[in-house]
Every structure is written in C-alpha cells, then in structure tokens.
N, C-alpha and C positions, 0 to 999 in steps of 0.2 A: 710371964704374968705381969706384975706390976712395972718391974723391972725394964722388960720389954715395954712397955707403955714410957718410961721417963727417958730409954733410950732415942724411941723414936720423940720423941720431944725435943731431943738435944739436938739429934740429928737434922730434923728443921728447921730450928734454930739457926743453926752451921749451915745448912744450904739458902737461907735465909741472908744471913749477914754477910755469905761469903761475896756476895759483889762488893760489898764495901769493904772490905777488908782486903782484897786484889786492890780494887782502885786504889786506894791509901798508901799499900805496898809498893804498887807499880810507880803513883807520883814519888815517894820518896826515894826510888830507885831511881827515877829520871832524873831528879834534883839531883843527887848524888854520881849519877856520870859524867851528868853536863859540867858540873864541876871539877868533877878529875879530868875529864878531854879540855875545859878549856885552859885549864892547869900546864897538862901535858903539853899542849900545842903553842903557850906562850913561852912553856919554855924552849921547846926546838924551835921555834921560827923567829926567836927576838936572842937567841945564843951569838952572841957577838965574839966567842971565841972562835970562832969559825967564819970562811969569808962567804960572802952575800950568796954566793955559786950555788954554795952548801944548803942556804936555809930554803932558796925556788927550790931545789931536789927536794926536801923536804918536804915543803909546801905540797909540791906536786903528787908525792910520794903519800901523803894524809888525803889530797883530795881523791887519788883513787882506792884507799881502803874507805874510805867515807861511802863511794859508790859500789866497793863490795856489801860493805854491812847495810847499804839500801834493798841491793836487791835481794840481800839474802831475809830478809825480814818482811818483806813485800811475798816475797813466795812461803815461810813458815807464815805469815800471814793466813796467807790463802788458801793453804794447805792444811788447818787446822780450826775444826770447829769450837763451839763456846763445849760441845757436850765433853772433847777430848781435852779443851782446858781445864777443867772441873776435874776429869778423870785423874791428869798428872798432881792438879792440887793434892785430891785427896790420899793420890800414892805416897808424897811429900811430905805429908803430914803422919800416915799413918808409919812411913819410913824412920822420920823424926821422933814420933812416940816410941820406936820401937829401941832405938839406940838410948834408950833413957832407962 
C-alpha cells in the first residue's frame, strides 16, 4: 500500500542519484591511486640504496604491470555494460546493508 508507494519513491531516487554518486566515488578513488602509485614508484625508482642496475629493472618491471592493468581494464571495459554495472552496485550495497 502506502508503503510500497514511498519504497518506490526511494528507489528512484537511488537510480536517480546513482550516476552521481559512482562518478564522485570513482573520482575519489582515482585521486586516491594516482597517489599511492606515484608514492610507490618514487619510492622504488629514486632508492639509492640500491645501484642504478636495480632501479631500470624496476622501472622496466612497473612499465610492464602498467601495460597488464591497461589491457586488463580495456577488456573489463568492454566486456561489461552500464545495465551490469548498476546490477553489481546494487548487490554491494544491499550486501553492505546486510552485514549491518
């Protein structure tokens, strides 16, 4: 009855707001890597305890996980519509209410 009527109200709401609320997540989670990778990578490639040999392996060694996690993100990409992003959203979410 009623009830039903203020759920589905919520509910639109929620599929309503839910773009904005991925994008805002997803920026702050970008901020938040790019920070820790460039973190991470000044600190192996500028380690002076170690001779120069060490840090090109390194180097070398980042640029090809760099071009794993490219193409592994270009094919989940591609391989994943906006319908089944939504879907895992709201499994997340209602997963998260549940442990509460």
């Amino acid at each position: 009855a009623d009830s039903d009527g203020d759920f589905q109200q919520v509910q639109a709401a929620f599929e309503e707001s839910l773009p904005a609320f991925l994008k805002t997540a997803w920026a702050m989670s970008v901020i938040d890597l790019d920070d820790t990778i460039k973190a991470v990578c000044r600190i192996l490639l500028k380690d002076v305890s170690v001779p120069w040999q060490i840090r090109v392996r390194r180097a070398q060694a980042l640029m090809l996980l760099s071009q794993i996690f490219l193409r592994a993100s270009q094919a989940a990409a591609g391989a994943s519509g906006d319908q089944d992003i939504k879907m895992k959203v709201e499994e997340a979410i209602h997963a998260g209410m549940r442990e509460k």
